[in-house]
FIZA-49623 format. One line per field, with one value per residue: residue number from 1; residue in three letters; x, y, z of N, C-alpha, C in turn. Coordinates in nm, 4 decimals. Layout:
<rs>
n = c(NUM | ...) .
res = c(ALA | ...) .
n.X = c(X | ...) .
n.Y = c(Y | ...) .
n.Z = c(Z | ...) .
ca.X = c(X | ...) .
ca.Y = c(Y | ...) .
ca.Z = c(Z | ...) .
c.X = c(X | ...) .
c.Y = c(Y | ...) .
c.Z = c(Z | ...) .
</rs>
This chain:
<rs>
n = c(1 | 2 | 3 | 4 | 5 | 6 | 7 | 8 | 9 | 10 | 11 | 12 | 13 | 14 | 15 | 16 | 17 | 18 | 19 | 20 | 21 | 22 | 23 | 24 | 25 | 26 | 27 | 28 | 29 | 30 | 31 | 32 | 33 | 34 | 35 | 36 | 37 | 38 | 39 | 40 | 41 | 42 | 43 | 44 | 45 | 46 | 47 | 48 | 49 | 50 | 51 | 52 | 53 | 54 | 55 | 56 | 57 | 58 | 59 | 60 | 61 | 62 | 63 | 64 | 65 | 66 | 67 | 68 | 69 | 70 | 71 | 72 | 73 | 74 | 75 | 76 | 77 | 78 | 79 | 80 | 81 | 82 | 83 | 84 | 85 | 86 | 87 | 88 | 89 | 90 | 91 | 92 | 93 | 94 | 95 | 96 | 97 | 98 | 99 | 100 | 101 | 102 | 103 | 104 | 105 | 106 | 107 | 108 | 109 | 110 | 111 | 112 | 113 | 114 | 115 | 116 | 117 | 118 | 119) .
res = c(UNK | UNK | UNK | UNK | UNK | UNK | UNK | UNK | UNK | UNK | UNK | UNK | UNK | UNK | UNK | UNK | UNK | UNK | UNK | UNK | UNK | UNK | UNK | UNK | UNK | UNK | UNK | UNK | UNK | UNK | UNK | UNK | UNK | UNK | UNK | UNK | UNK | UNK | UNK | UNK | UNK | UNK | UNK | UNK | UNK | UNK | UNK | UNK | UNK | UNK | UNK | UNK | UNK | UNK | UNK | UNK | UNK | UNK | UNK | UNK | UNK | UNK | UNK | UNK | UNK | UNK | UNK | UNK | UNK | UNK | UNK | UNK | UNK | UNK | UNK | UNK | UNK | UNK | UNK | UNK | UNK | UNK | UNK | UNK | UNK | UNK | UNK | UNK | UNK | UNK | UNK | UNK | UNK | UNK | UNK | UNK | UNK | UNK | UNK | UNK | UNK | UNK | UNK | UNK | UNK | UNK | UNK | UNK | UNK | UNK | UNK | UNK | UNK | UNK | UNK | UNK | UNK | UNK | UNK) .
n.X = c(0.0847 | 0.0761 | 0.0029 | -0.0484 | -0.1663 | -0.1942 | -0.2864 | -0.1228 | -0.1294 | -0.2266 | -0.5015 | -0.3929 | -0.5646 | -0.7593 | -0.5384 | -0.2433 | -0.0551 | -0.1618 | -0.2738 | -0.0618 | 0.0459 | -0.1700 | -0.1658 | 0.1032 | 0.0254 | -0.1391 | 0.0347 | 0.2187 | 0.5140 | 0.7123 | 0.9282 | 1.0002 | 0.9748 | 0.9152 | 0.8339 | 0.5573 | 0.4763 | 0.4765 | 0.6164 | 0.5037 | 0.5456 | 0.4651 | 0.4871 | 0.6371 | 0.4670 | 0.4209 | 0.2908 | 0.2091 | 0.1604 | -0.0425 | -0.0098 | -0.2531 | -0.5999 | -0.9382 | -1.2206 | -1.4213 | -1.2624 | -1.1258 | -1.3857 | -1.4726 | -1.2972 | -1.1537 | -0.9455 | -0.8001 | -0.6475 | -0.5039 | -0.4654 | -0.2369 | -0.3655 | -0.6476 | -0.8262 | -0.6336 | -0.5549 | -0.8004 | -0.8618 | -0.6216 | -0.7393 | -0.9834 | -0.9070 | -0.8269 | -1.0080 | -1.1791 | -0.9785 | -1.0476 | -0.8872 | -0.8622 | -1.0279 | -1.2271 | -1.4213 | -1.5358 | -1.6077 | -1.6696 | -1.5354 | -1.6759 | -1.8167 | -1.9137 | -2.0894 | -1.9676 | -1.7861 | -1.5867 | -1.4062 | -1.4523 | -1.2859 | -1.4492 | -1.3038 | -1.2888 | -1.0604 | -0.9002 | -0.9051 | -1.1086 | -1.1388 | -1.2097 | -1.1473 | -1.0717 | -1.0285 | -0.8646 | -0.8658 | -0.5554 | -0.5525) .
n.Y = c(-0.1160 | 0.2352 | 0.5431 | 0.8428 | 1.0434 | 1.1496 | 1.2744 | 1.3932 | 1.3210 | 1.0562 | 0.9526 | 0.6326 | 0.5334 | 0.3161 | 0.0849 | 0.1189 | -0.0484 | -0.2437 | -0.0535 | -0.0030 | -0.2860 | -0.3351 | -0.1249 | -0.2243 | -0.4670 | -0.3669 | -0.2777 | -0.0474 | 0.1282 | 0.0768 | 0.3395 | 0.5058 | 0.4575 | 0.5273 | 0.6451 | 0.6596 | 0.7562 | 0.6259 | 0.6472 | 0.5576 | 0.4978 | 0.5387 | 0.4943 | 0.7938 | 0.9390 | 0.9765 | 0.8944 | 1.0149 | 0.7918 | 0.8579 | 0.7593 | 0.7945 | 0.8232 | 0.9457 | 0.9494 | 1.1035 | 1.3100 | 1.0704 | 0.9631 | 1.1504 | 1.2317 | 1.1887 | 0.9805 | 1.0526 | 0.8814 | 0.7995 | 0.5290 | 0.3327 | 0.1119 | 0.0022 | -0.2099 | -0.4384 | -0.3671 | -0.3578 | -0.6451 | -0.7338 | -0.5657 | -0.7152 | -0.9669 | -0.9266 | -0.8743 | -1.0660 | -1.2372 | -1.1368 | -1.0461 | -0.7840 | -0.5244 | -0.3882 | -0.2229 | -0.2745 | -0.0765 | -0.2988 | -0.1738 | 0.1381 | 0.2960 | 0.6573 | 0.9257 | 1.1678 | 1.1198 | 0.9390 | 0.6059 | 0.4499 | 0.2498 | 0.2342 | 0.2269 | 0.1829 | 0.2238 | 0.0133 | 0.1932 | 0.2972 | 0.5479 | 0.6926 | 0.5817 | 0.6458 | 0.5488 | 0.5769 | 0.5458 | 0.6355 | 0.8554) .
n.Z = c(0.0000 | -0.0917 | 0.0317 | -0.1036 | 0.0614 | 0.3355 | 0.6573 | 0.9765 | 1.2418 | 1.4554 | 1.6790 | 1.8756 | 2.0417 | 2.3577 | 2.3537 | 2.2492 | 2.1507 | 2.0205 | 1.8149 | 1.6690 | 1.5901 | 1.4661 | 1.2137 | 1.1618 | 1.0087 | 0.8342 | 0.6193 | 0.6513 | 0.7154 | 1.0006 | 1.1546 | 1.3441 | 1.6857 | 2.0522 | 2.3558 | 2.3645 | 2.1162 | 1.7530 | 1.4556 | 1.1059 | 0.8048 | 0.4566 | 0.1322 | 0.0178 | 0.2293 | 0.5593 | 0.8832 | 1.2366 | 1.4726 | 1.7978 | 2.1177 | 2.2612 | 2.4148 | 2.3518 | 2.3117 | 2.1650 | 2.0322 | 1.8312 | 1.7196 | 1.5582 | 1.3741 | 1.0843 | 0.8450 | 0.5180 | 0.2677 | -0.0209 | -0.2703 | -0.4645 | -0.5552 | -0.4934 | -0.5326 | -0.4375 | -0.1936 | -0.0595 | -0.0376 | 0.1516 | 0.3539 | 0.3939 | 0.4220 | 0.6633 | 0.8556 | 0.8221 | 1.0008 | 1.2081 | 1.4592 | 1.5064 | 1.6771 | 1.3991 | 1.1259 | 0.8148 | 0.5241 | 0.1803 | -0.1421 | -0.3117 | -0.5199 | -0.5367 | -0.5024 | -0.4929 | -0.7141 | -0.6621 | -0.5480 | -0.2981 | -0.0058 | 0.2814 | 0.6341 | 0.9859 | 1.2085 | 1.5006 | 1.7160 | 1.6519 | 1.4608 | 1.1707 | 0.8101 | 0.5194 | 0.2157 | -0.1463 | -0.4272 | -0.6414 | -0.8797) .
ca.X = c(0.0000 | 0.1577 | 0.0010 | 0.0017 | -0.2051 | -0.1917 | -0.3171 | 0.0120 | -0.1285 | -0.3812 | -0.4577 | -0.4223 | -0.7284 | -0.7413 | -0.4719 | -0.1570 | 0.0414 | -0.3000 | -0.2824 | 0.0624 | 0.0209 | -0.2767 | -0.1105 | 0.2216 | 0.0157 | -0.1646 | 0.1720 | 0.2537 | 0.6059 | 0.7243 | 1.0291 | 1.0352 | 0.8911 | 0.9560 | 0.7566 | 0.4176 | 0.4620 | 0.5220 | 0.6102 | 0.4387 | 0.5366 | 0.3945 | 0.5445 | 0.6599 | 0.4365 | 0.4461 | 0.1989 | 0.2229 | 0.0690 | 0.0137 | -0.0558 | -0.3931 | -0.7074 | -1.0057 | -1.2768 | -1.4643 | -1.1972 | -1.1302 | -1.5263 | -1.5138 | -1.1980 | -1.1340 | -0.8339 | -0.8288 | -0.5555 | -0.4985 | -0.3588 | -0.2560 | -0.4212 | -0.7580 | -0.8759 | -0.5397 | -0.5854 | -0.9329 | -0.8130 | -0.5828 | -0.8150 | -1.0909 | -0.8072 | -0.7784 | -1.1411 | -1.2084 | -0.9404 | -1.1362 | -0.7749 | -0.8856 | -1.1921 | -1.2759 | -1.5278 | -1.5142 | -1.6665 | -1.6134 | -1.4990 | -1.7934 | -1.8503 | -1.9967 | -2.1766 | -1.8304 | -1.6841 | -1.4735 | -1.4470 | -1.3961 | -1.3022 | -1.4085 | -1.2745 | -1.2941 | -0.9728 | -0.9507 | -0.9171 | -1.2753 | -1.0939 | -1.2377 | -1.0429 | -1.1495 | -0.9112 | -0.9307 | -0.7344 | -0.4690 | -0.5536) .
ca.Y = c(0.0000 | 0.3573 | 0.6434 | 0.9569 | 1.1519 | 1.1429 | 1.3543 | 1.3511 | 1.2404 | 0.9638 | 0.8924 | 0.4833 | 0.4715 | 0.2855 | 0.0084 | 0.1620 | -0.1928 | -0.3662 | -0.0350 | -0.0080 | -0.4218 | -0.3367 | -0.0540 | -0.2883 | -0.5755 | -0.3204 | -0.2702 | 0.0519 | 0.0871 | 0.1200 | 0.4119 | 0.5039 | 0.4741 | 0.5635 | 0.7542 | 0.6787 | 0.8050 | 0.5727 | 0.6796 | 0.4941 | 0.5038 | 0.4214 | 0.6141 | 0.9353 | 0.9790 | 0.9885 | 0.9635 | 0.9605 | 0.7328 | 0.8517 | 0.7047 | 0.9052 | 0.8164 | 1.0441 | 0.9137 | 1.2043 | 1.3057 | 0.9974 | 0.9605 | 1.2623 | 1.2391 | 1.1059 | 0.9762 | 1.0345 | 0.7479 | 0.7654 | 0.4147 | 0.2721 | -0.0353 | -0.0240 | -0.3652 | -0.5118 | -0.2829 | -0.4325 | -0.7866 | -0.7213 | -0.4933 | -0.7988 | -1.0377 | -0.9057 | -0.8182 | -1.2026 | -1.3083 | -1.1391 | -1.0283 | -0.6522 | -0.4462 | -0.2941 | -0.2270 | -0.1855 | -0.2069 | -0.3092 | -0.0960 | 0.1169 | 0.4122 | 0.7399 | 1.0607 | 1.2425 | 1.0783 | 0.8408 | 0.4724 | 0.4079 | 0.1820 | 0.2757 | 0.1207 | 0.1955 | 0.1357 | -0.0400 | 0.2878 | 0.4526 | 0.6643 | 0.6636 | 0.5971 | 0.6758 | 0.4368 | 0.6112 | 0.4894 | 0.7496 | 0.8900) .
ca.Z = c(0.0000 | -0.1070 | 0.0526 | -0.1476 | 0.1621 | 0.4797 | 0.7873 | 1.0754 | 1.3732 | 1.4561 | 1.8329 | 1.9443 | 2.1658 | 2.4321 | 2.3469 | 2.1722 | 2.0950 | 1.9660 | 1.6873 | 1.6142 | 1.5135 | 1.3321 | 1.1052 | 1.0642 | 0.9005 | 0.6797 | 0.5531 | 0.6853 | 0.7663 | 1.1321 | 1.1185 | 1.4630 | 1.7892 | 2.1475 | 2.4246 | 2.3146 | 1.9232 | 1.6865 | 1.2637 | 0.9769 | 0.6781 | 0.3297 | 0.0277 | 0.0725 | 0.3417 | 0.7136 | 0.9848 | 1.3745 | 1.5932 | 1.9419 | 2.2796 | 2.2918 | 2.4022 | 2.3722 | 2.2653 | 2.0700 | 1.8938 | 1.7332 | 1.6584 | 1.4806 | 1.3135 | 0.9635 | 0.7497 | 0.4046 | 0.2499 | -0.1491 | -0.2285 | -0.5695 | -0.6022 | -0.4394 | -0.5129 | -0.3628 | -0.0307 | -0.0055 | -0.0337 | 0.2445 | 0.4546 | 0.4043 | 0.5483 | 0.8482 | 0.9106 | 0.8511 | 1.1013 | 1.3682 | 1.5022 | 1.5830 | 1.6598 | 1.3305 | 1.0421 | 0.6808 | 0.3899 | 0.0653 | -0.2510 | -0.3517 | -0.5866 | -0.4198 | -0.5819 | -0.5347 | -0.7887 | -0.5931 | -0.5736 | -0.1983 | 0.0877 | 0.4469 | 0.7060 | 1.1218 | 1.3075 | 1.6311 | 1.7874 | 1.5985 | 1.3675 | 1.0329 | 0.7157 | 0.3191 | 0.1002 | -0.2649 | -0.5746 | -0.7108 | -1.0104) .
c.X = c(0.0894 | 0.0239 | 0.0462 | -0.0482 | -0.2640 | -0.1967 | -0.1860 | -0.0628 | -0.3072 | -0.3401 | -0.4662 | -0.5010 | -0.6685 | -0.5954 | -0.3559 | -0.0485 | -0.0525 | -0.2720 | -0.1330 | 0.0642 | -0.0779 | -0.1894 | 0.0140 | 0.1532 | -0.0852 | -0.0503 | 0.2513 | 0.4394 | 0.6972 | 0.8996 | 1.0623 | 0.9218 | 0.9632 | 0.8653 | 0.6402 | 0.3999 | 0.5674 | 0.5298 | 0.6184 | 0.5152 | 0.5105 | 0.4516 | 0.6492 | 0.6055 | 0.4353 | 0.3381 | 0.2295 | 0.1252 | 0.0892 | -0.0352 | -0.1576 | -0.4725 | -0.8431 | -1.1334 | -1.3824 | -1.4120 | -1.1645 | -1.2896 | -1.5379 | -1.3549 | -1.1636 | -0.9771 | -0.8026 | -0.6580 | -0.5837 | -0.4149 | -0.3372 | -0.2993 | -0.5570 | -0.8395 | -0.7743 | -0.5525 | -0.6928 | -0.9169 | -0.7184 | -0.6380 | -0.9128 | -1.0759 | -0.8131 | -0.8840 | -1.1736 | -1.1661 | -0.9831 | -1.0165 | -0.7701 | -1.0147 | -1.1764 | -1.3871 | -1.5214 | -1.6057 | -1.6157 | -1.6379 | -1.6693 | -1.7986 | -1.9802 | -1.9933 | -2.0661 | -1.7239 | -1.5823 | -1.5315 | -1.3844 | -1.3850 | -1.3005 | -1.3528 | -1.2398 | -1.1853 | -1.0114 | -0.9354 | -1.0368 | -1.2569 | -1.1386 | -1.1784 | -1.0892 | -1.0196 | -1.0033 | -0.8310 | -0.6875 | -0.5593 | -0.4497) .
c.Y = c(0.1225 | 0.4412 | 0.7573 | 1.0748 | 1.0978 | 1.2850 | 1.2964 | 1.2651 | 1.1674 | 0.9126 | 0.7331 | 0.4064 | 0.3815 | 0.1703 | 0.0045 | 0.0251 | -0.2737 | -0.2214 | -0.0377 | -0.2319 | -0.4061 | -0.2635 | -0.1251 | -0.3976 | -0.5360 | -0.3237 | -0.1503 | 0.0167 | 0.1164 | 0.2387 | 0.4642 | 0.4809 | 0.4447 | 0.6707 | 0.7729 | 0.7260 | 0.6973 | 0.6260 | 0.5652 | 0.5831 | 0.4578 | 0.5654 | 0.6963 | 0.9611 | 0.9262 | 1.0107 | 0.9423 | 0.8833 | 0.7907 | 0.8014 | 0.7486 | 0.8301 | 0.9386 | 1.0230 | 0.9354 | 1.2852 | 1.1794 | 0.9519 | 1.0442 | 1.2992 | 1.1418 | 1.1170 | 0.9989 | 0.9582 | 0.7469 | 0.6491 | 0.3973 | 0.1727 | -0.0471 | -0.1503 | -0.4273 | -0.4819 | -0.3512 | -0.5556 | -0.7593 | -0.6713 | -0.6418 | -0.9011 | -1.0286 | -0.8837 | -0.9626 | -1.2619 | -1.2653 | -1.0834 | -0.9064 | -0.5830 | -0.3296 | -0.3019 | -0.1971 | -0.1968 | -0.1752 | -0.1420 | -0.0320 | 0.3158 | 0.5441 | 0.8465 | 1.1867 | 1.2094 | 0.9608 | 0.7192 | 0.4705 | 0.3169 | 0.2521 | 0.2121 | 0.2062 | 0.0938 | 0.0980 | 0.0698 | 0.3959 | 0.5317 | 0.6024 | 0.6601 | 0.5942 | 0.6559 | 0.5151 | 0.5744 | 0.6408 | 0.7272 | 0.8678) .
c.Z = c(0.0000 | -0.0871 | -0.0050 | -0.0521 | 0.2448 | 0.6067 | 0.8762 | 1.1466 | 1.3991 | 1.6180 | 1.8501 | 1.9958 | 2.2888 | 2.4463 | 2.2262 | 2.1284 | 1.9856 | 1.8062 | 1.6457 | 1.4910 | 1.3949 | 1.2108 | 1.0126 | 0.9864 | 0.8147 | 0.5966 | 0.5469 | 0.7365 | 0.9138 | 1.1086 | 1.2367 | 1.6033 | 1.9719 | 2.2611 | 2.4063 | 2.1618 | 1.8572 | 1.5048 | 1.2198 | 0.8912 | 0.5126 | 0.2152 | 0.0540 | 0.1749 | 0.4654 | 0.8016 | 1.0994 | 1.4235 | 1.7305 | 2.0346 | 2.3082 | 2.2912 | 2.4286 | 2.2756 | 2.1589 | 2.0156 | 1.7739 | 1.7151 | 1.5674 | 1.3855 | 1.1915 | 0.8787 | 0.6442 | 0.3374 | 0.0968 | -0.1777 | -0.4466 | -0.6849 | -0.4753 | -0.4093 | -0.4036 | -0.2555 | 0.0076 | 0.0480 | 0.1474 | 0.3792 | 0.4783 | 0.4999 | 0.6617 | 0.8624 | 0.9146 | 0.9746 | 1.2309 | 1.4748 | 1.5728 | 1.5420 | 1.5226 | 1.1980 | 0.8887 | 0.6041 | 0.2297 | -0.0497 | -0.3075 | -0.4015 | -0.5113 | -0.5532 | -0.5899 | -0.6177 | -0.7671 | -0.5901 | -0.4178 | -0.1209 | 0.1856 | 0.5428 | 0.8381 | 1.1616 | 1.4103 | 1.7173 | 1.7345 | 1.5109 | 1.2162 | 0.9018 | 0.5738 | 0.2598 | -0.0785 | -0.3408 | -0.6207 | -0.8096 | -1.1217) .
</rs>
């Protein structure tokens, strides 16, 4: 998965090891971490993870995630939603009235994420 945009910082929620696992077997790449903040990376881009819980900000907080291969992301996102491995929600690939072809998908920390194919 290559990330062409990315928001910095995404809070952990209640159980900061349970997302850090989740993000590394999207395929994010781990680049540092120490002190409660961990860096992802996918592409060029960069996001933080932090140690945060707060439960109405991440309700009300969304990701937006341009990937290059949308189908393939799905496949992988579907994976892990099968194995039952962490609390989250998605759903499949699905054309919207803005033009876009998206995947949503709810991390295990609530934060909302909009998967869109590069252009």
């Amino acid at each position: 998965m290559k990330a062409v945009k990315l928001r910095p910082f995404i809070p952990s929620g209640k159980d900061y090891e349970l997302a850090i696992r989740f993000f590394e077997e999207l395929g994010f790449e781990k680049r540092y971490s120490d002190s409660g903040l961990t860096v992802f990376r996918s592409g060029e881009q960069e996001f933080y993870l932090q140690n945060y819980h707060n439960q109405e900000m991440q309700d009300n907080l969304m990701v937006e995630l341009e990937v290059e291969d949308l189908d393939s992301c799905w496949q992988l996102i579907e994976g892990i939603v099968r194995s039952e491995a962490y609390p989250i929600r998605a759903k499949e690939p699905m054309d919207y009235p803005w033009g876009k072809r998206e995947v949503h998908l709810v991390d295990p920390s609530g934060v909302c994420w909009h998967l869109s194919q590069t252009k």
